[in-house]
Structure formats: C-alpha cells, structure tokens
C-alpha positions in Angstrom: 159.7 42.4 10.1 158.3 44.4 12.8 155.4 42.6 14.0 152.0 44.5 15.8 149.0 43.1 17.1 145.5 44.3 15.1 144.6 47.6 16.3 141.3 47.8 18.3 139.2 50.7 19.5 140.3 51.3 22.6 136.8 51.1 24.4 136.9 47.3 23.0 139.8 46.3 24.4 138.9 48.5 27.8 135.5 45.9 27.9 137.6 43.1 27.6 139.7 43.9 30.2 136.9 44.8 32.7 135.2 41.5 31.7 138.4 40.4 32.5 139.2 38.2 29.5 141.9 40.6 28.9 145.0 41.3 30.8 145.0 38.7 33.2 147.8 36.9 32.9 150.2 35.8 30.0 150.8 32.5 28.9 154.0 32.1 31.4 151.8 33.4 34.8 148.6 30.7 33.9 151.1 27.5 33.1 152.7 28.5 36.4 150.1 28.2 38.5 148.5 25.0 36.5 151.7 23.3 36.8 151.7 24.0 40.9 148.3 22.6 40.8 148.8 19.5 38.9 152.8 18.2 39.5 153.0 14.5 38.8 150.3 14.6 36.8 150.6 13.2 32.7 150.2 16.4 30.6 151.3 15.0 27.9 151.8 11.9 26.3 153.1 11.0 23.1 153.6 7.4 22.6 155.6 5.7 25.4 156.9 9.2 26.6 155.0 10.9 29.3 155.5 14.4 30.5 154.4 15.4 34.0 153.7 18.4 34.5 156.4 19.5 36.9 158.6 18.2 33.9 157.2 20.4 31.0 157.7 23.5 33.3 161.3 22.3 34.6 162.2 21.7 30.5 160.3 24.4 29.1 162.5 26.7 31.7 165.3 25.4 30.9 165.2 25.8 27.1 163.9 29.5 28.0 166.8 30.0 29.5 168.6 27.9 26.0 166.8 30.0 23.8 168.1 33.5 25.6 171.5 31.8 25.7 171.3 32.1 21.5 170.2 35.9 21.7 166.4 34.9 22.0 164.9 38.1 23.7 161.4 39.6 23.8 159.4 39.8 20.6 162.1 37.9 18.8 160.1 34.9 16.3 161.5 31.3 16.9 159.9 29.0 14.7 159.3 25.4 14.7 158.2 22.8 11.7 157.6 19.8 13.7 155.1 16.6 13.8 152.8 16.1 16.9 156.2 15.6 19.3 156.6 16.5 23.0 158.9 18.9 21.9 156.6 21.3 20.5 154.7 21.9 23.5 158.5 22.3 25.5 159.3 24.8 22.8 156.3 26.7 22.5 156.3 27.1 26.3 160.4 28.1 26.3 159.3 30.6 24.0 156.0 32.2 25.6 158.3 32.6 28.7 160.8 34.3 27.2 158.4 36.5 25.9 159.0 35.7 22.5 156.6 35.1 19.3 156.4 31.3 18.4 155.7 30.8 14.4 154.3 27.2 13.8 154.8 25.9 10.2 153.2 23.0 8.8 155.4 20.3 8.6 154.2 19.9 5.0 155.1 22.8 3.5 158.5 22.8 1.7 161.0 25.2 0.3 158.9 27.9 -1.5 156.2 28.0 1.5 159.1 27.9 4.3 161.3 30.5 2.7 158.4 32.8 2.2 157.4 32.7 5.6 160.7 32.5 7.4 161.7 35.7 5.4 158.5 37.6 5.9 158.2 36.9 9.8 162.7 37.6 10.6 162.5 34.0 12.6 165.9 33.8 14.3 165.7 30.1 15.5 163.8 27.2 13.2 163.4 23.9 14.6 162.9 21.2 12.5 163.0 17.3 12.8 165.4 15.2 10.9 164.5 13.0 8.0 160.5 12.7 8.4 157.9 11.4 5.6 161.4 11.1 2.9 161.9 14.8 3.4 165.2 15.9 4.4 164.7 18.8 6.7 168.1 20.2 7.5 169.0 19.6 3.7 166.4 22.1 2.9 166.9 24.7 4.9 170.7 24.4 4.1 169.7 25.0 0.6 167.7 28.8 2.0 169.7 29.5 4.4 171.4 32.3 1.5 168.0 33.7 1.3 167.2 34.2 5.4 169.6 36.9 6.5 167.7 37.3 9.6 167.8 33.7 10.8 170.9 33.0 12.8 170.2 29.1 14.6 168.9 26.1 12.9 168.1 23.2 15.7 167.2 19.2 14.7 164.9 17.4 16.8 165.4 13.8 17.3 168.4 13.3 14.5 172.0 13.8 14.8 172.3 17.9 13.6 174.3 18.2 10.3 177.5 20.5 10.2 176.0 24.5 10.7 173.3 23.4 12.7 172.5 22.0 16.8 170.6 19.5 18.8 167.5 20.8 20.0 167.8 18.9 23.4 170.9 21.0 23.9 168.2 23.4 24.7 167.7 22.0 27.6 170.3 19.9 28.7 171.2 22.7 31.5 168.7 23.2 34.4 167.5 26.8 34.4 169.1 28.9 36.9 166.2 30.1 38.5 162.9 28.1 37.2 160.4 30.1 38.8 161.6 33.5 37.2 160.2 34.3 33.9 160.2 37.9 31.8 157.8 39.5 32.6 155.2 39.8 29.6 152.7 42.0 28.7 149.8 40.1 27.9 148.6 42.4 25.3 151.9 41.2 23.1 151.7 38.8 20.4 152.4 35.1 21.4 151.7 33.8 17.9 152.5 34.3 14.6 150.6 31.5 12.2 150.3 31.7 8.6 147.6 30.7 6.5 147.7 27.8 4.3 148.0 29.8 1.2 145.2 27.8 -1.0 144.3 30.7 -2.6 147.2 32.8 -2.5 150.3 34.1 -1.0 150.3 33.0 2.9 149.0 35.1 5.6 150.7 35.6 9.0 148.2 35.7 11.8 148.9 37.5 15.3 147.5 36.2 18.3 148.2 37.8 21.5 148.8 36.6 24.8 145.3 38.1 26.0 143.6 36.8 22.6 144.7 33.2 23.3 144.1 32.6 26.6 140.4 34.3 26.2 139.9 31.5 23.3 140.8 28.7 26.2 138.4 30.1 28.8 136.1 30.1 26.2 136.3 26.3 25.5 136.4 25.6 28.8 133.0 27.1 29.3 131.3 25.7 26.5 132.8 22.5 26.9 132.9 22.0 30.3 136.4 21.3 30.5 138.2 20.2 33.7 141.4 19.2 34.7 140.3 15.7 34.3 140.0 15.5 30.7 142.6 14.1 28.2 142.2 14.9 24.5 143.2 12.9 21.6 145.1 15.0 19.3 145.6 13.9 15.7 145.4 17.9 14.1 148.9 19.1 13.9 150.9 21.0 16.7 151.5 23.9 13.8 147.7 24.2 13.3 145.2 26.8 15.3 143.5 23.2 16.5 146.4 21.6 17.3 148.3 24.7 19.6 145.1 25.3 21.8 144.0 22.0 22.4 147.1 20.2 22.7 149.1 23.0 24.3 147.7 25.8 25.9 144.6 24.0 26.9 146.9 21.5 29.3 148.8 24.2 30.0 146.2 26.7 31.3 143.4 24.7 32.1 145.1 21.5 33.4 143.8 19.0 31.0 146.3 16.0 29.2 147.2 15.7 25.6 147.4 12.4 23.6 149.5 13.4 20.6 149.2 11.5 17.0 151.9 12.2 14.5 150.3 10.1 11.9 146.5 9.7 11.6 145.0 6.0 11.6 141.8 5.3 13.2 142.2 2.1 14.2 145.2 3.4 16.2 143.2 6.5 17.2 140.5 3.7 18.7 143.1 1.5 20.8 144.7 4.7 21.6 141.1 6.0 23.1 140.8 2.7 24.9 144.5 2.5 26.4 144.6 6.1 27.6 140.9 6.7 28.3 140.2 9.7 26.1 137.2 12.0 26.8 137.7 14.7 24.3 138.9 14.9 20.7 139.2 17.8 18.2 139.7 17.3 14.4 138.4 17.8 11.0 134.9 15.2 10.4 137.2 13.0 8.6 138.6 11.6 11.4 135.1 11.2 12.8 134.2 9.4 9.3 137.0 6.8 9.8 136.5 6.4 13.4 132.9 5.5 12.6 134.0 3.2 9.6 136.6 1.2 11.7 134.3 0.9 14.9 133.2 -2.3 14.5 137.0 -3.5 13.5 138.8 -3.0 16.9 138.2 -4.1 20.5 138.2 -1.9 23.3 136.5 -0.1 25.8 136.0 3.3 24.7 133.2 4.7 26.4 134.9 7.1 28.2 134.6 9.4 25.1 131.2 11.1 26.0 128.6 13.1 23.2 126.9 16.4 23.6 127.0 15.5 27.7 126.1 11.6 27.6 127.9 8.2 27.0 127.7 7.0 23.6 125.4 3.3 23.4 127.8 0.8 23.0 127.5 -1.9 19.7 127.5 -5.9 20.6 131.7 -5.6 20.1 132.2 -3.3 22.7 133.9 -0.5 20.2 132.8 2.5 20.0 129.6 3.6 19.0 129.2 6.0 15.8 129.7 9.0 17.8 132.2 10.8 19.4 132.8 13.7 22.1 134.6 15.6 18.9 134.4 18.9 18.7 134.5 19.1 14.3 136.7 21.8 13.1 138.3 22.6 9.3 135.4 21.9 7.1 131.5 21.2 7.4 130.3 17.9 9.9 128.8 15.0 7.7 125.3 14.6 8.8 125.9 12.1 10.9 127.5 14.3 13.5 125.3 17.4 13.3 126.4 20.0 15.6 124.4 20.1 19.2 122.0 23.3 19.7 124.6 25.1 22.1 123.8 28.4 23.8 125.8 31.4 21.5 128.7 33.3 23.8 130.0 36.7 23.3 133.1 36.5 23.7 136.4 38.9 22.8 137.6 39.1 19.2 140.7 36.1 19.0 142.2 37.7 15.8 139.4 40.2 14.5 138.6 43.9 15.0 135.8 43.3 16.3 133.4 41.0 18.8 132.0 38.3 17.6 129.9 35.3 18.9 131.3 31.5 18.7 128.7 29.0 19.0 130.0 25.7 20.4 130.1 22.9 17.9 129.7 19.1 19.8 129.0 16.4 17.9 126.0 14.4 19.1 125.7 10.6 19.2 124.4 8.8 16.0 122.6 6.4 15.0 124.0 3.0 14.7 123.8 2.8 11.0 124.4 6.1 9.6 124.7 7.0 6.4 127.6 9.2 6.1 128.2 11.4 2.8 131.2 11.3 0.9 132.7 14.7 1.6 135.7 15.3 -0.7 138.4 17.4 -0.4 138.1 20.3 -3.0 138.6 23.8 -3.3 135.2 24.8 -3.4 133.0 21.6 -2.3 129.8 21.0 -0.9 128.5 19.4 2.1 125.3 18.6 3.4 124.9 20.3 6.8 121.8 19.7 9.4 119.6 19.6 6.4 121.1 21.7 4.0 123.6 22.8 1.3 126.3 24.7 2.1 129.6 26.0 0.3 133.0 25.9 2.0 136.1 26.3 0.6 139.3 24.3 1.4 139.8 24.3 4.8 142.8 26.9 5.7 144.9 27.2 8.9 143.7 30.1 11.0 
C-alpha cells in the first residue's frame, strides 16, 4: 500500500516551516545530536537493564544497518507487536534511520486485528515477542503468514525463533559499519503509521511525519518544562501514541530517561518512583486512581514526582501524596486531578489538516482525602470533569 502523508495547503505547511516547527531535522539528525550531548547517560531503563545513551545509538545503528541487510529501504513499513521492552525503542530508532515507516501494534490485538493491519499497511518485517500473557506469537503469525504476501521477515524478541522465522538481536549482533552515517531523510516523510483501536469499526492507520512528531515533542517540552533531567515512568504501551512520544522520541530528542512498565501494578509503579526517582508520568487517570488508592500501602520517598510546578505534601508514611506530576491522557481525569489552568499554544497540526490549539493538561495536587468517582470503562461513559458532565467514548489509540 502506497502510503502519503495528509495533504495540507501549502501556505500551512510554508508557516510551519518559517516558525520552524517544520523541516528542521528528522528523527535520525535530533537523536544524533541528543545522544552526543548525553553519552553515559541512562536513557532507558527497563527493569535491571539500562541503556546509555551512547548504547541506543550504537544498537539502533547497528540494527539500521540489520534491517537494510533484509531489503529494509526508505518508506518500507517494519512493524513491531511488543510489551514496554528496550527493544522497541532500538527498533523504532533502526527504523527512523533507515528512513523507514515504523507501524506499532498493540500487543493485544490478535489474528483478525493483526492480519487486517499487516495487509493493509504491506509491513515487510514484524517483530513480535515469544510466548507473552499465554499467547503464542510466532504460532499466530505462522497461521497468516498465507494471507501477507507482502511481508517477507518475521523476528522473535527474547525467545528462541521457531523454524521460518529469526532472532531479533541478530539485528544487531554486527557493529554498523559506519555509525555516524544515516540516509538521509526528508523530514516531511512519514515516520509512523499507527492504527486506531477499531472500537467502533474497522481500524484506522494514522500517518505521522517526521516534521509532525518532532513538533509534538517541542511542544511538550514547552508546556511542560521538560529538561534533560527528567525521567518518566512509562506504564502506556510502546505501540500507543502515549507510549512512542514519551518513552521514545521524548529521550531521544529532548534528552530525558524512560522507566518502562510492561505490566501495570501501582504498588510497583510507587517503589519504582522511589528507586529511580521519577519526576514525570503519562497515562490514562486510572493509573492515577490506583496510585492514589495504594499510597498509603508502600514506603518510599517519592517526592521527586512534582504537581502543576510544586512538590506534592507528603502523608505521615512518607508515600506519596494523592497527587501526581501526570499528565492524564485516554479518557476524562477523575475530579480529583482536575487539569491545571495552562496557557493555550498554537501549534502545527500533528495528524490534522489543519492548526489547532493543545492546552496542556497537568494534574494538580489533591487533597488528602479525595473522593474519587468510579469511572468505568464503557463505550459511551460519563465522567465528572472540573465540575461537570461530560461524554467520552472509549478511549482509542491515536
């Protein structure tokens, strides 16, 4: 499937560019120079396993140069169904630099959502783990495999690969022959291809460019004030719009760490917070619900989790305090983490036709007793917002 980018007038995309949110760089160029600004330093960090910097760019190079080694070449889709592993972020990188289009899937979707979205997007390469959550990955794609003319290499993260498939560490397991060169890439080519979650109907593929990507990371950096310094707790999945900027391109442009979760739990989410001093987290209320609910449970300094620009009061335990430096994404925040009154940005369209303004959402510290509403998961639900009713459907994937 050929695959193009949403048409814009051209005096929009002309703005942009002067603004210059537009056509600065490509994925590639900014993790380049982030990664000869911060070297030693953790990027990532996924249980005991800690990437550097210098050692995402030296693996992500090499498995560029893996990936071109299995006919990989500009604009081709390699697609990945993994949990929060390091070896996302290493593939999505390999990929970018190769100037290919990655295509996330959600690790729980299962033959009919996989087929339909590996056929409509022509993926050449799919990554997938092993046996993960009783699902049998490689046996499943073996069983589609008749139906995907298009893809030709099947890899297997952390498993032994079944006959007809490979290792995805083989990716890798050569240095690059030259690190620092990378294709060059247009920054106005897609980077992305992510499909809706399909509540509703069929699945949508979503194209994000290089240029529409990294204008949503300068974005967040502005209205959250992001710095190198900052490490994020990640618990939304790598194959989700949350997930890919905060976990990925965020380190990888901006400089900041990643702590990846491939199983939510919030007491594990709290010592995690603790151990690896966390400032910033992203994900749906839920997660600030439980964090809340299990505060009082587990021990641990976690103050250095800030809210709306403050430290969070501390109760007698020393856990955390209802409140959180989360930014809440997926669905509508419970009322006890109303969204802060942040200034409205213009900013370039992400994946629209048009301009549109994002308002920053950041929860603010609660009281220490608050009474949270139940907010259940249903297609159309509501929420009480700030004060008022509002309707929202399931949340979908962007």
């Amino acid at each position: 499937m050929a695959l193009y980018p949403t048409a814009l007038r051209r005096q929009d995309a002309a703005r942009w560019r002067a603004a210059g949110e537009w056509g600065v760089e490509s994925l590639g160029g900014a993790f380049a120079r982030t990664c000869a600004m911060r070297g030693t330093a953790a990027a990532l960090i996924d249980g005991e396993r800690r990437l550097a910097f210098a050692e995402w760019d030296r693996l992500s190079a090499a498995a560029a140069d893996g990936l071109g080694g299995l006919g990989v070449g500009a604009g081709d889709v390699v697609a990945y169904q993994l949990p929060n592993w390091w070896e996302a972020t290493v593939l999505f990188l390999a990929a970018a630099r190769r100037g290919a289009v990655v295509n996330p899937v959600l690790p729980i979707f299962r033959a009919r959502e996989l087929a339909f979205i590996l056929r409509q997007s022509g993926a050449r390469v799919l990554v997938v783990p092993g046996t993960y959550r009783d699902c049998d990955y490689p046996a499943m794609v073996a069983d589609l495999r008749a139906e995907l003319p298009a893809l030709r290499h099947v890899l297997v993260a952390r498993a032994a690969p079944p006959v007809g498939t490979g290792a995805l560490d083989s990716l890798w397991a050569h240095p690059a022959a030259n690190a620092s060169a990378a294709v060059e890439v247009d920054p106005s080519t897609p980077l992305m291809l992510m499909y809706t979650s399909g509540t509703t109907a069929a699945a949508k593929g979503v194209l994000h460019t290089h240029d529409t990507l990294l204008a949503e990371v300068r974005s967040l950096r502005r209205v959250h004030a992001l710095t190198p310094g900052d490490r994020t707790l990640m618990p939304s999945p790598l194959t989700h719009i949350s997930g890919v900027v905060h976990a990925i391109l965020t380190p990888a442009v901006v400089g900041t760490s990643a702590v990846l979760m491939d199983r939510w739990g919030a007491a594990a989410a709290l010592q995690t917070i603790a151990r690896e001093r966390v400032t910033y987290m992203v994900g749906a209320p839920t997660f600030l619900q439980d964090l809340v609910a299990q505060a009082e449970e587990v021990d641990g300094d976690t103050t250095s989790l800030p809210a709306a620009g403050r430290r969070c009061p501390r109760r007698s335990s020393g856990a955390l305090a209802p409140a959180s430096a989360v930014s809440p994404s997926g669905s509508t925040a419970p009322p006890s983490s109303p969204p802060s009154p942040a200034p409205t940005r213009r900013m370039p369209p992400r994946w629209g036709p048009r301009p549109r303004a994002v308002p920053s959402r950041r929860a603010r510290c609660a009281s220490p007793t608050p009474a949270v509403a139940p907010c259940r998961p249903a297609r159309r639900a509501r929420c009480r917002r700030a004060g008022r009713s509002v309707a929202s459907a399931t949340p979908t994937q962007r």
